[in-house]
Backbone bond lengths (Angstrom), bond angles and torsions (degrees), N, CA, C in turn:
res aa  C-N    CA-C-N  psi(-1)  N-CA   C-N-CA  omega(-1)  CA-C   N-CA-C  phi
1 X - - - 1.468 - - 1.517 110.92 -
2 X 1.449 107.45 -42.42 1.485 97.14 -178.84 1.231 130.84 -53.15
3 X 1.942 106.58 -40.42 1.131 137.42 179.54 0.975 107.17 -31.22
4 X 1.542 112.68 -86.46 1.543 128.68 175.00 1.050 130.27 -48.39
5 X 1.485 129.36 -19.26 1.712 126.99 153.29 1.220 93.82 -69.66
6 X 1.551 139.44 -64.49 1.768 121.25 176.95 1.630 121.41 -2.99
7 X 1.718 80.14 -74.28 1.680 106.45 -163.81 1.913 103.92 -53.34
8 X 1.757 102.96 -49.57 0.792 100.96 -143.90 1.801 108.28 -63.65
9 X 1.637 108.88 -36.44 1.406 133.04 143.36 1.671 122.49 -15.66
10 X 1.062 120.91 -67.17 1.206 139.46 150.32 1.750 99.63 -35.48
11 X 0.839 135.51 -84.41 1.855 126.29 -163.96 1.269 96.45 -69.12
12 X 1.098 151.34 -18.86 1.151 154.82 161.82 1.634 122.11 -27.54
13 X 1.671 82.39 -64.45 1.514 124.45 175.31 1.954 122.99 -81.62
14 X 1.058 72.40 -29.50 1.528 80.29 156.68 1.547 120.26 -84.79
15 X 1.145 107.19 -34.89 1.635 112.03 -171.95 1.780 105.81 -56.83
16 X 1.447 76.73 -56.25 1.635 101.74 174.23 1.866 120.08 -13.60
17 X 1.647 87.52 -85.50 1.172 121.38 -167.69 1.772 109.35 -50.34
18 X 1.732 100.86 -36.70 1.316 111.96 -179.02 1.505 113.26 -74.40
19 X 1.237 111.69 -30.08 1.429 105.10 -178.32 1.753 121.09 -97.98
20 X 1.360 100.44 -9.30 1.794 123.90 149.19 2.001 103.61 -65.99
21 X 1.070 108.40 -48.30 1.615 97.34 -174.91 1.556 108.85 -81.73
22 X 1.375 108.60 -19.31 2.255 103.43 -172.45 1.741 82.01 -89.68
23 X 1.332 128.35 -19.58 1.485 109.50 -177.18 1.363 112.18 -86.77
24 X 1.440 120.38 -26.48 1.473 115.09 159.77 1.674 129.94 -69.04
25 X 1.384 81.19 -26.57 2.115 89.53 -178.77 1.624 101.06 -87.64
26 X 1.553 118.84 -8.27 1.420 102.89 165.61 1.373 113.31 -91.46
27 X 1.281 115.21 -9.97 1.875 116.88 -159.99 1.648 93.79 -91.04
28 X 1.447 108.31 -20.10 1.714 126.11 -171.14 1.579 107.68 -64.10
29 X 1.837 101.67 -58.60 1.078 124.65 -166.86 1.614 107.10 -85.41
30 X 1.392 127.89 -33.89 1.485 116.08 141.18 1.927 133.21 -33.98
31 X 1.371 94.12 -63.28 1.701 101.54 173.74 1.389 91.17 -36.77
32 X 1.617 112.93 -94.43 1.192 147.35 -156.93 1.556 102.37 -21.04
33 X 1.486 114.25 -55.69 1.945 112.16 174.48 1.264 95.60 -61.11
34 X 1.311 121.69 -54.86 1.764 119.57 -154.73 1.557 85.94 -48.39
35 X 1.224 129.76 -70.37 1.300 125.35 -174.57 1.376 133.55 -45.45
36 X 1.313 122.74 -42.57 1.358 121.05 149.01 1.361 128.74 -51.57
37 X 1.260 99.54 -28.60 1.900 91.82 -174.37 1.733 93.07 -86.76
38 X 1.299 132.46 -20.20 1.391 113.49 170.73 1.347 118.98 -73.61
39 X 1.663 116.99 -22.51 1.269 112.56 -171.61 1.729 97.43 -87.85
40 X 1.170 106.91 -38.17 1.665 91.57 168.62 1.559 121.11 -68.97
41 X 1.262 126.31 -10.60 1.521 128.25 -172.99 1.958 91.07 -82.97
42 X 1.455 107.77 -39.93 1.395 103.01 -173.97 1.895 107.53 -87.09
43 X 0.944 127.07 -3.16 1.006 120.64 171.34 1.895 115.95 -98.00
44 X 1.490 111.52 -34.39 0.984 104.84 126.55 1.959 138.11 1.79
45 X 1.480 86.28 -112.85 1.012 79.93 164.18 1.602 160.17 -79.63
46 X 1.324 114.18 -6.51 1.505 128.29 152.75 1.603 106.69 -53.21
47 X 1.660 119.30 -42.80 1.842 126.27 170.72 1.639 91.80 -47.63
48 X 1.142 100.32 -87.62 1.559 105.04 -162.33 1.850 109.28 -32.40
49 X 1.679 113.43 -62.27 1.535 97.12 164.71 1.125 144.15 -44.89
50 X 1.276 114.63 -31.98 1.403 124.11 -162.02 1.948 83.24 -91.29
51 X 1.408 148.63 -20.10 1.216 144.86 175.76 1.387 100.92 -71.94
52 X 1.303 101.04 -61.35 1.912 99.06 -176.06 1.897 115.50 -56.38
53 X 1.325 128.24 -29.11 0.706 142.41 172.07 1.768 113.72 -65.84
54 X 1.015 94.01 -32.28 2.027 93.73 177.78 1.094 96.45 -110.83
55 X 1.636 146.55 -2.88 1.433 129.33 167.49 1.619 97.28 -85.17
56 X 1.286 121.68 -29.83 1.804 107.55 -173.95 1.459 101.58 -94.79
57 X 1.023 130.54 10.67 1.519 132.37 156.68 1.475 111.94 -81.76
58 X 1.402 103.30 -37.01 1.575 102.10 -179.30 1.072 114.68 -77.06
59 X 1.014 110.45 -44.84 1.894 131.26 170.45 1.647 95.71 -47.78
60 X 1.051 126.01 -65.57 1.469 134.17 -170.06 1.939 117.23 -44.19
61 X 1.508 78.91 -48.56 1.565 89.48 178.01 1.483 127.19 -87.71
62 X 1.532 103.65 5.35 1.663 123.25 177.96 1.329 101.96 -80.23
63 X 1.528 117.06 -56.10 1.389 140.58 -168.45 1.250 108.11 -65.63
64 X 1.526 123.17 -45.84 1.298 116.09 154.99 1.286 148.04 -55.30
65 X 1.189 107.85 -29.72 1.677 129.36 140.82 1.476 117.89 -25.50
66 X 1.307 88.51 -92.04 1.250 107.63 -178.59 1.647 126.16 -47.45
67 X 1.345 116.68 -49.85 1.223 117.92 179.20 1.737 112.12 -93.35
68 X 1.405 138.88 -10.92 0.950 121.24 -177.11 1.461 105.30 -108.39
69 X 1.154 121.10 -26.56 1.475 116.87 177.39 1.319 111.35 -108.07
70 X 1.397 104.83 116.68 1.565 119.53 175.28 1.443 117.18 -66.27
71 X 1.406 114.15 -176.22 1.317 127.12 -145.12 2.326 85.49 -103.61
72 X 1.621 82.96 131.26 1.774 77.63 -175.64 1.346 117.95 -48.94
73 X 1.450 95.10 -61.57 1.585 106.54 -169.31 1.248 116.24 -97.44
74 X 1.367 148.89 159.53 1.745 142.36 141.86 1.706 109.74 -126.34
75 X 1.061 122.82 130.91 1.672 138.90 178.85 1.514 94.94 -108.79
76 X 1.073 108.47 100.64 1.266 115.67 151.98 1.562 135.91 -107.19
77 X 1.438 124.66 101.00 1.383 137.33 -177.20 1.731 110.09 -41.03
78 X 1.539 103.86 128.67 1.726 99.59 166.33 1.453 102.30 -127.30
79 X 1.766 97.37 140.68 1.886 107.66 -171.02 1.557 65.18 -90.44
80 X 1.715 89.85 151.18 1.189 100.45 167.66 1.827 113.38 -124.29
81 X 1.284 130.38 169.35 1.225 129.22 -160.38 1.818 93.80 -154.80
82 X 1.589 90.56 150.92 1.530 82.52 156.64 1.775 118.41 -117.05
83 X 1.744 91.17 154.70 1.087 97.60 -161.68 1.648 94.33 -130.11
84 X 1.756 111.77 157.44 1.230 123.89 -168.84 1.514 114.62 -123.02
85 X 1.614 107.04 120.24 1.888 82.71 -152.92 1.914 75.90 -125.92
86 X 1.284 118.59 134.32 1.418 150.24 140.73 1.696 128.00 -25.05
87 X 1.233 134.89 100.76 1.235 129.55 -172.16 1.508 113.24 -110.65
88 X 1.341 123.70 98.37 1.167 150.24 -103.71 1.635 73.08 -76.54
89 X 1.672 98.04 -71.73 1.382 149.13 171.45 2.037 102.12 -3.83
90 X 1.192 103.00 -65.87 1.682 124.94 -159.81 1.774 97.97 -109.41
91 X 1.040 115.56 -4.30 1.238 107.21 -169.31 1.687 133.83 65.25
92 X 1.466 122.64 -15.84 0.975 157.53 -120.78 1.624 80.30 -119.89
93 X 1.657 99.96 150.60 1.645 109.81 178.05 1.804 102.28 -146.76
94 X 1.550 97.98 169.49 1.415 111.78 -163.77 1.255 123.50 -166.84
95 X 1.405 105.76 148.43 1.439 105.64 -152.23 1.674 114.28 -117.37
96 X 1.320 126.38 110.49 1.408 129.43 177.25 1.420 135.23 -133.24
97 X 0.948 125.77 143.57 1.818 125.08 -173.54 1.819 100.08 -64.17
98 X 1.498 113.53 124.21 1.198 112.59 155.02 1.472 116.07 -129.86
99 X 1.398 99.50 160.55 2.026 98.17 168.89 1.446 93.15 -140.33
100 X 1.267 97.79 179.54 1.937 118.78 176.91 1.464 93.71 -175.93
101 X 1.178 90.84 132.89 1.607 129.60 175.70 1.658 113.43 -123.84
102 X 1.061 102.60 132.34 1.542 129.58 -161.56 2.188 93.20 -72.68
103 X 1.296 116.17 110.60 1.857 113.61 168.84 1.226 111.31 -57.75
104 X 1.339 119.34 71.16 1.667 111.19 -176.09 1.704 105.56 -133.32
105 X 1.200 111.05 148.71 1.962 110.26 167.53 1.089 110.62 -68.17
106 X 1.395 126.15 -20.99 1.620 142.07 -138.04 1.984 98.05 -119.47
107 X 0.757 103.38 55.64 1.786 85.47 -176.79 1.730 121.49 -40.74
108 X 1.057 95.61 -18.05 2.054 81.80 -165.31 1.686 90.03 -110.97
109 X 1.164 112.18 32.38 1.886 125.83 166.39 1.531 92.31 -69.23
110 X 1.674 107.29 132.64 1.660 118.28 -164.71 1.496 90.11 -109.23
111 X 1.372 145.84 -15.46 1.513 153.56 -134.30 1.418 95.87 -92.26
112 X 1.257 147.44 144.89 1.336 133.99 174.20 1.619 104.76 -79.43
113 X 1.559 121.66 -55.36 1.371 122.77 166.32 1.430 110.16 -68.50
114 X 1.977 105.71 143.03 1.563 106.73 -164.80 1.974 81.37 -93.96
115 X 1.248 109.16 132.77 1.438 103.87 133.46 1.010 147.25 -32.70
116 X 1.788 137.79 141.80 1.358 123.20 -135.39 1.585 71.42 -110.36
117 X 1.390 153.14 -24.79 1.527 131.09 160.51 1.452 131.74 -60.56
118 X 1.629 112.37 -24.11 1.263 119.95 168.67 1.837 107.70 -92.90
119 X 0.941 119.43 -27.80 1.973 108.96 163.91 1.072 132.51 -54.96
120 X 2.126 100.72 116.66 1.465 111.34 -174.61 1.731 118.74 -46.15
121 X 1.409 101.48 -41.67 1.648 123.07 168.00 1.898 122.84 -49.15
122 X 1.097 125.34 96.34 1.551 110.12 155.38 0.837 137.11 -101.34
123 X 1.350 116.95 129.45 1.574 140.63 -147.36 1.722 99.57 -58.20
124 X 1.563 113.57 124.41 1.170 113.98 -178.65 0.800 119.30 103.37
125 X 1.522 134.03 -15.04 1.160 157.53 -148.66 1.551 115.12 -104.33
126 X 1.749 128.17 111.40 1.523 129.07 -179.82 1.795 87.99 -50.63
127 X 1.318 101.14 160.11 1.540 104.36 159.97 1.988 82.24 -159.55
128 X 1.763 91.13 142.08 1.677 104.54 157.13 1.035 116.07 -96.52
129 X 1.371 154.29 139.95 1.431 155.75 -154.44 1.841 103.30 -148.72
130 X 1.225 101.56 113.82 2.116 123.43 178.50 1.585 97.95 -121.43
131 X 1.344 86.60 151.32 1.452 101.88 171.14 1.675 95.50 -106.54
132 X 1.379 111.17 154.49 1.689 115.39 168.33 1.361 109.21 -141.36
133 X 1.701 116.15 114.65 1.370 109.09 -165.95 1.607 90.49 -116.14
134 X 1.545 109.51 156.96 1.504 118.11 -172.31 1.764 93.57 -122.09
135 X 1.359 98.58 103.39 1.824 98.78 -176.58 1.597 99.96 -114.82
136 X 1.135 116.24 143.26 1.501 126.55 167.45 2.205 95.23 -65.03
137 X 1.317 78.47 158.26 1.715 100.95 158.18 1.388 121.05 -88.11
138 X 1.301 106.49 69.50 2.124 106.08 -168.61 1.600 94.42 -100.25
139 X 1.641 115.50 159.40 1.061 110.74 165.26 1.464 123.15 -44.16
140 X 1.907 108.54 -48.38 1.661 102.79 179.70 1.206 121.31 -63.15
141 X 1.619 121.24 -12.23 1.393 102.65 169.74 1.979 125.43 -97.05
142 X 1.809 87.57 -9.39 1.168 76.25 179.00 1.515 115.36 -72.87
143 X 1.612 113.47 -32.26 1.475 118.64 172.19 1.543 120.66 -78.38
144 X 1.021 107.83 12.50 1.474 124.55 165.14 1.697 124.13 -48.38
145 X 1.783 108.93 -62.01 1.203 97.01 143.58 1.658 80.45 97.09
146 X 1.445 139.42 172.12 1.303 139.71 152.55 1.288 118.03 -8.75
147 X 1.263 126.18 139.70 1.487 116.05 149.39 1.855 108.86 -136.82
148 X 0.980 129.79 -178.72 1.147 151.16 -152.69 1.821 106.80 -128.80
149 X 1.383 119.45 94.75 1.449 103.66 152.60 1.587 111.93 -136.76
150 X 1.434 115.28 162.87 1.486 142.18 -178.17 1.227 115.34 -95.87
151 X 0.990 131.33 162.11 1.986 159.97 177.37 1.634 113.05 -145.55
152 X 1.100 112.49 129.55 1.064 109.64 -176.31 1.618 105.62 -158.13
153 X 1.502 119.35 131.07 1.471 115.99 175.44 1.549 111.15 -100.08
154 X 1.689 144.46 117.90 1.033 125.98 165.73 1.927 116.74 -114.54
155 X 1.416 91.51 177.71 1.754 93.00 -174.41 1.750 104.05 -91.30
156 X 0.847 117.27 -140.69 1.201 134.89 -162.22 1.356 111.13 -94.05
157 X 1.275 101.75 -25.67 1.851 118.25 -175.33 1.368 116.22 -87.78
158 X 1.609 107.40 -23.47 1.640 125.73 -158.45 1.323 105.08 76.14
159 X 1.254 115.12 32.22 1.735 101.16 159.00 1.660 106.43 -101.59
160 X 1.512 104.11 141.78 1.570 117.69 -174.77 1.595 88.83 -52.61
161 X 1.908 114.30 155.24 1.208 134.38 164.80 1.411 109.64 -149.10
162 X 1.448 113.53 46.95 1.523 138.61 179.80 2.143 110.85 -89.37
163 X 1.256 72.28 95.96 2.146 45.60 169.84 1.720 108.56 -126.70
164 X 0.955 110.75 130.98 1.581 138.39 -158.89 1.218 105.11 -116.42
165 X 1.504 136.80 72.62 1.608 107.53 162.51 1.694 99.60 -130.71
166 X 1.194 115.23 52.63 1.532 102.36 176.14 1.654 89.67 -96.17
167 X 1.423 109.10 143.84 1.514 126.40 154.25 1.131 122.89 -50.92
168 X 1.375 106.56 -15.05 1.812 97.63 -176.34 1.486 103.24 -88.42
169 X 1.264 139.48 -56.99 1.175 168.52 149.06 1.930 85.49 -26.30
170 X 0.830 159.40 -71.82 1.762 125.84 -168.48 1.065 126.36 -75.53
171 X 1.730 109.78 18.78 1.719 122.19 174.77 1.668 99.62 -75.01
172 X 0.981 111.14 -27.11 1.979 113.47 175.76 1.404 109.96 -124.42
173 X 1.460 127.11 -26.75 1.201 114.90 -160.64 1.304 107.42 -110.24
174 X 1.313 125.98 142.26 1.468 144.70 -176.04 1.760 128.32 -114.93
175 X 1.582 144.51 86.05 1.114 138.35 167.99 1.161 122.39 -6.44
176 X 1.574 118.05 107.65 1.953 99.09 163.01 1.396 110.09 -117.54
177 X 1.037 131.42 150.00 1.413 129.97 -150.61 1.541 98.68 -92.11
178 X 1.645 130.42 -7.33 1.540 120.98 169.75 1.495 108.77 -98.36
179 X 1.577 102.99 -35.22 1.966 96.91 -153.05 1.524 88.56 -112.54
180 X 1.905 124.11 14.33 2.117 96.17 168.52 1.546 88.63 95.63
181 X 1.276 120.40 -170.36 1.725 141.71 -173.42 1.630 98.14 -99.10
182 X 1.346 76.63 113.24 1.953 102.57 175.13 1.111 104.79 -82.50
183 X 1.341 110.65 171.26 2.058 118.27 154.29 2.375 101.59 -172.23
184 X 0.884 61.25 139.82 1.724 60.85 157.90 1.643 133.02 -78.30
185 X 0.994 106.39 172.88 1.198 110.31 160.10 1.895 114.44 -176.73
186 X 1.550 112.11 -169.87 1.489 127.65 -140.40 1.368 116.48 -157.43
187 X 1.411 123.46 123.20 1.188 139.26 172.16 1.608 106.10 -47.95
188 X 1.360 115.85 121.20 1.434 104.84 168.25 1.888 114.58 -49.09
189 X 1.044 109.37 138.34 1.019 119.22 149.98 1.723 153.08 -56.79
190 X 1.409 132.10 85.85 1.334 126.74 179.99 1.461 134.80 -146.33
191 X 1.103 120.57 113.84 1.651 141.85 -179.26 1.667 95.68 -10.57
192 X 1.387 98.53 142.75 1.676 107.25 159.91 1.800 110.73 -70.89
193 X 0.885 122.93 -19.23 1.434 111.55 171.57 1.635 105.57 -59.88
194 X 1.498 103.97 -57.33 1.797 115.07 -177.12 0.916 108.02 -42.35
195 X 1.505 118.51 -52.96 1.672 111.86 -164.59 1.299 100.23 -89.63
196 X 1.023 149.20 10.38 1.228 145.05 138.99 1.227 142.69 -58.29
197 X 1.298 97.01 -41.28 2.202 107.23 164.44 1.255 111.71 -79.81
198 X 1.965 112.03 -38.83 1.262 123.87 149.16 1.732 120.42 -20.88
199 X 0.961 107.25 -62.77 1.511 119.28 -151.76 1.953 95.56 -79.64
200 X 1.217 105.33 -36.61 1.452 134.56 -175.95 1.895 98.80 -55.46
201 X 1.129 94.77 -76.00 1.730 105.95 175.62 1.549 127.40 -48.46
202 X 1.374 108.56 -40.92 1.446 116.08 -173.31 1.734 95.61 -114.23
203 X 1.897 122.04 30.80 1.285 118.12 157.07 1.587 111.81 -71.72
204 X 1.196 141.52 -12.02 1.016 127.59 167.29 1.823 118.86 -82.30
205 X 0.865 109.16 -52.45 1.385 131.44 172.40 1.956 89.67 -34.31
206 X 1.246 102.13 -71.96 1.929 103.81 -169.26 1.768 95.25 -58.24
207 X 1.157 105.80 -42.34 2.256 89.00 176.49 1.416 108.10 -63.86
208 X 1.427 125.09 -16.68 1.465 103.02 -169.12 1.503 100.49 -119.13
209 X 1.780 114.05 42.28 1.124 116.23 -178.73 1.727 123.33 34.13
210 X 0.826 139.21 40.43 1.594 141.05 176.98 1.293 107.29 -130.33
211 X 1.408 114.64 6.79 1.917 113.74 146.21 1.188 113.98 -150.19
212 X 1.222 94.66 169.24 1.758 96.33 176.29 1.688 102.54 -148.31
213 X 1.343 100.22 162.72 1.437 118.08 -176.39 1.472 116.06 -77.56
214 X 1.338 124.87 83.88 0.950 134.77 -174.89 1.783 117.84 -162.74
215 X 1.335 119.65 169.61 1.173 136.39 177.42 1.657 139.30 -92.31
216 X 1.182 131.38 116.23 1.794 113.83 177.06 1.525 86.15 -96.80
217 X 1.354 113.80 125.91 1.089 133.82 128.11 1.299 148.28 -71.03
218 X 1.553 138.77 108.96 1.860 122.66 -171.76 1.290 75.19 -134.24
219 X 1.670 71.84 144.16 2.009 104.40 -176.59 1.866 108.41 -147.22
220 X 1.116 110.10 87.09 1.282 119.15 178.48 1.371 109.25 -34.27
221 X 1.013 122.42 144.68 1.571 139.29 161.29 1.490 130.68 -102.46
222 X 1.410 109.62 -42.40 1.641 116.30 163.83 1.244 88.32 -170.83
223 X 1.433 97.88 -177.85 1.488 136.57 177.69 1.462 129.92 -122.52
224 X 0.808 104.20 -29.78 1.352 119.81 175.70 1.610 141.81 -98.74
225 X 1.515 118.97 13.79 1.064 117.46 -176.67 1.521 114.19 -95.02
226 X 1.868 109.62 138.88 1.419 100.06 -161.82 1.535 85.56 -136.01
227 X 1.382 106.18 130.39 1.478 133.34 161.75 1.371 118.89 -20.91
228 X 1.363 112.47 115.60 1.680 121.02 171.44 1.463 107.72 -81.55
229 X 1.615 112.40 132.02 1.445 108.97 172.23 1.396 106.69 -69.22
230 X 1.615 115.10 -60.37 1.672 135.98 172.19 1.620 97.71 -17.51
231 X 1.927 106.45 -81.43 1.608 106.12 -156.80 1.573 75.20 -117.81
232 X 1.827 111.95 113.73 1.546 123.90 144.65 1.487 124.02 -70.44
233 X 0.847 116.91 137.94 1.340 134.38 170.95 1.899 110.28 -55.75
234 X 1.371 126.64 124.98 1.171 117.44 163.80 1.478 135.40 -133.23
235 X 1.260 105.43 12.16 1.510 141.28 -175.59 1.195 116.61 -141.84
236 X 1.605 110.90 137.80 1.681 120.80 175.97 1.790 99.46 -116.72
237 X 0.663 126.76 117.72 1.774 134.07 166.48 1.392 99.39 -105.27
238 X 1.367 76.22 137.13 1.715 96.46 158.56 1.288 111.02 -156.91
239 X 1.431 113.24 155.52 1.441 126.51 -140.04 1.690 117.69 -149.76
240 X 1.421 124.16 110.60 1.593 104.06 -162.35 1.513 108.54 -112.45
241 X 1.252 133.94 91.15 1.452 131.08 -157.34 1.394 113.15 -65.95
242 X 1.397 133.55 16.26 0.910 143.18 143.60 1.694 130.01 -113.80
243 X 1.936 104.51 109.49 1.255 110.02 -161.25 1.602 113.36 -85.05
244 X 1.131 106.08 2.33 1.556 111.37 171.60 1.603 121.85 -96.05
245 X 1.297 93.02 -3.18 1.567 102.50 159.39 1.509 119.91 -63.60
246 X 1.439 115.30 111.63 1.540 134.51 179.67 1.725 98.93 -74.11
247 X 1.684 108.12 111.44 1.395 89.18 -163.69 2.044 83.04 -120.15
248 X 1.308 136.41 151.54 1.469 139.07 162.23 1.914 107.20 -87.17
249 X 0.905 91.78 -49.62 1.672 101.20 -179.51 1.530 120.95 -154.90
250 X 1.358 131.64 149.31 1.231 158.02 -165.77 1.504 114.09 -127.88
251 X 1.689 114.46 132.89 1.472 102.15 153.29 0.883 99.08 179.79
252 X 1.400 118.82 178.50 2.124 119.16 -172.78 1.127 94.19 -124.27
253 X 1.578 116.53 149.01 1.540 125.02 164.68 1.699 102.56 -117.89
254 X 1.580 100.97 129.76 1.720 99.23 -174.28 1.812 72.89 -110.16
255 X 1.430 83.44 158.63 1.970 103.50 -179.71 1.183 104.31 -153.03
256 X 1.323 96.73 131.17 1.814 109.78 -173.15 1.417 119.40 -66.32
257 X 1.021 143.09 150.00 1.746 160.79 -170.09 1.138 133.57 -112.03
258 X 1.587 107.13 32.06 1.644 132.84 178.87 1.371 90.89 -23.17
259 X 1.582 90.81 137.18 1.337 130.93 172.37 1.400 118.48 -143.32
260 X 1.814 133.55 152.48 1.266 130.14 130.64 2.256 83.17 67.99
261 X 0.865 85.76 -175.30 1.779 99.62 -175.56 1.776 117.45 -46.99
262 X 1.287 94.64 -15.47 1.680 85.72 164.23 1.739 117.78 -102.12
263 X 1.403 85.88 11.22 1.961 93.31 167.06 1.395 102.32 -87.86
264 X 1.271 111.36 -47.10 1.408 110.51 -163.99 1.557 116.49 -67.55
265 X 1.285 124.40 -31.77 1.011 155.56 163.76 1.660 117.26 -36.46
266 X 1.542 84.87 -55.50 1.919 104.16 178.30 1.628 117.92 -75.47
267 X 1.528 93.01 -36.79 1.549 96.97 -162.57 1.993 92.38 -100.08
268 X 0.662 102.27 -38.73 1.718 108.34 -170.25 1.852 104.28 -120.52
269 X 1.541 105.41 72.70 1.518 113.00 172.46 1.399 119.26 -72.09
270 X 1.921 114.29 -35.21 1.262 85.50 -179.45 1.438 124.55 -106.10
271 X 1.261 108.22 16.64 1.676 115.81 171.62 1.156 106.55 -99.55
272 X 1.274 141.92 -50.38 1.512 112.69 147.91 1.656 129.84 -32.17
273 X 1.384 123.60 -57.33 1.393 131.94 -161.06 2.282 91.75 -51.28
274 X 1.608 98.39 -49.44 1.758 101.80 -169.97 1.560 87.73 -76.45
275 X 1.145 125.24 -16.59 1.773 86.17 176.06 0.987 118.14 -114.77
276 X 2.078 124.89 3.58 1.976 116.78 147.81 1.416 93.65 -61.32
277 X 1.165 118.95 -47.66 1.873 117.15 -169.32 1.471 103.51 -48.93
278 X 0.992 126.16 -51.03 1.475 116.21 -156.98 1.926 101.49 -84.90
279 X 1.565 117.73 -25.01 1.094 122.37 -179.15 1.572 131.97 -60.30
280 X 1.980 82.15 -48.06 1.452 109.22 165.68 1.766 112.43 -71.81
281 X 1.404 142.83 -18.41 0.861 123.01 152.14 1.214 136.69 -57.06
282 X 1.931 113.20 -56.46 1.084 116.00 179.60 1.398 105.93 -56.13
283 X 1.419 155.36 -51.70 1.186 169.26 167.97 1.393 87.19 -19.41
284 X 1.812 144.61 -72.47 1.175 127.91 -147.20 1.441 92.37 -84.00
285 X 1.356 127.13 -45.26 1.861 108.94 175.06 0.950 102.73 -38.20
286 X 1.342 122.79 -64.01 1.598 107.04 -160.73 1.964 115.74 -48.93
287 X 0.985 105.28 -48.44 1.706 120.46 179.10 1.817 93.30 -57.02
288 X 0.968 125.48 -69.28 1.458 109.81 -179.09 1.583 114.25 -57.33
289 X 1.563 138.48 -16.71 1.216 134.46 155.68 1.325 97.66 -75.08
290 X 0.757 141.45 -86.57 1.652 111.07 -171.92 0.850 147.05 -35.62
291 X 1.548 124.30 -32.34 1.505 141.92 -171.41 1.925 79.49 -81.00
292 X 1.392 145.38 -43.75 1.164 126.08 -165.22 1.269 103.77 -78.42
293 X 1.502 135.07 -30.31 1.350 127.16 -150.88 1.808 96.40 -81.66
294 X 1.363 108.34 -19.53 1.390 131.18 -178.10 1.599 104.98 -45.00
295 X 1.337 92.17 -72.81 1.398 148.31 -169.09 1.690 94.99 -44.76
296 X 1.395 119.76 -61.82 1.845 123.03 178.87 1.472 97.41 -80.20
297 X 1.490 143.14 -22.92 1.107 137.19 -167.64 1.673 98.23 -68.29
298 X 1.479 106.91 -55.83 1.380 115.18 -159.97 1.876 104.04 -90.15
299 X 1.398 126.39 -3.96 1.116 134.34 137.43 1.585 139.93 -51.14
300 X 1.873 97.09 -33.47 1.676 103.39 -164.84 2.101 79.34 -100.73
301 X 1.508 107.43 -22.10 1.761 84.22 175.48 1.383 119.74 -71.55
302 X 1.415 123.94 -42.28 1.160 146.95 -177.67 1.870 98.34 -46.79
303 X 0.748 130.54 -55.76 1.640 149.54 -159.10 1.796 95.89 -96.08
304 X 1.067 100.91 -32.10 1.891 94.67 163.64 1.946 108.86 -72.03
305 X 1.123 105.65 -49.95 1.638 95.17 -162.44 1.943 102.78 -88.78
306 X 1.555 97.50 -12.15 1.978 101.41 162.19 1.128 118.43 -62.55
């Protein structure tokens, strides 16, 4: 009898102990999730911030792209016509090819003033401005000899909005008070032998129409003219004071004049792009550390005067 109260004592105590240790290894293994699922609820969400935070950086630095740095180059084509202009002065008249083309992204824009979202021009903005004429090799142009053409930017009124004062640009180019900053220019030059082996080599090319005997010419005009916010520019003229000039095609290329952060931008896109990216990130941590430190400040007052 004793025995078996012993024994029975003994499982008793054993039972005990076992269901004291599965109640601690469950209270263990409770914590232990509770704790993981907070460290995943907080990792969680720091992921998700730290995503939104580098998608509006990226976003940030797209938009900046896009809207602050303009487009390098623009070629814009001018039909040209001739036109007969009156000298009040001498009585005397004269005859020259002009065109004008509307400063717009939008060509079939009906508005007489271009909108400052549709203008090739941004205000503030260096721009270099060339003429590029596409002339055949005809006798009249080869005996042509000098000729004379103009550039000129006006507003809406026809008042010039040209501004020209770089030094480099008045080594050829000259102010005229009707047609903007003139300059000359000149048929390249080449021997009848040249154009003869010339003519010889690219004889197939002229039978299968996909060239022709002619010249691109580019002839800078300035460098330096920079966009008025006040009076915008909304017209490009150009003007060739010689009407016996055999011309195939006409047009101006304005080219932008990176400066200051829109150089860096142009010439070095993707080390700029990772370091607005990386700027604009740290920038929103920081804003979410603040907005939290806010957040316990105005918590630990709230709970002071409760």
């Amino acid at each position: 009898m004793y025995h078996q109260t012993l024994s029975f004592g003994i499982v008793r105590r054993v039972k005990t102990c076992g269901f004291l240790i599965l109640g601690g290894l469950h209270r263990l293994v409770i914590h232990a999730l509770q704790t993981a699922i907070q460290v995943l609820h907080i990792w969680l969400r720091v992921s998700l911030l730290l995503a939104i935070a580098l998608k509006l950086s990226i976003w940030t630095n797209f938009e900046l792209f896009q809207r602050y740095l303009p487009n390098h180059t623009h070629q814009l084509h001018i039909p040209l016509n001739f036109i007969v202009s009156n000298y009040q002065e001498s009585g005397l008249t004269s005859t020259h090819l002009q065109g004008k083309v509307l400063l717009t992204t939008r060509p079939n824009i009906s508005m007489p003033m271009v909108p400052p979202s549709h203008s090739i021009l941004v205000s503030g903005q260096l721009y270099s401005l060339s003429i590029v004429l596409h002339v055949p090799e005809s006798p009249p142009n080869l005996t042509q000899g000098m000729f004379k053409m103009c550039l000129n930017l006006v507003n809406v009124w026809g008042n010039s909005t040209l501004i020209a004062e770089d030094p480099r640009s008045s080594q050829w180019s000259f102010p005229d008070p009707k047609f903007g900053m003139c300059r000359l220019g000149l048929l390249k030059y080449s021997s009848s032998l040249v154009q003869s082996i010339s003519g010889l080599i690219r004889l197939p090319l002229f039978m299968a129409d996909w060239d022709s005997q002619g010249q691109i010419l580019t002839f800078p005009v300035t460098f330096s003219h920079q966009e008025n916010p006040i009076n915008p520019s909304s017209h490009v003229i150009l003007t060739i004071l010689s009407p016996d000039l055999e011309v195939y095609d006409a047009s101006v290329i304005l080219s932008t004049q990176y400066h200051g952060l829109r150089y860096l931008m142009f010439h070095h896109p993707y080390i700029t792009s990772f370091l607005l990216i990386l700027m604009g990130f740290y920038a929103f941590i920081a804003l979410l550390g603040v907005s939290g430190m806010f957040r316990l400040v105005l918590a630990s007052v709230v709970n002071r005067y409760n």
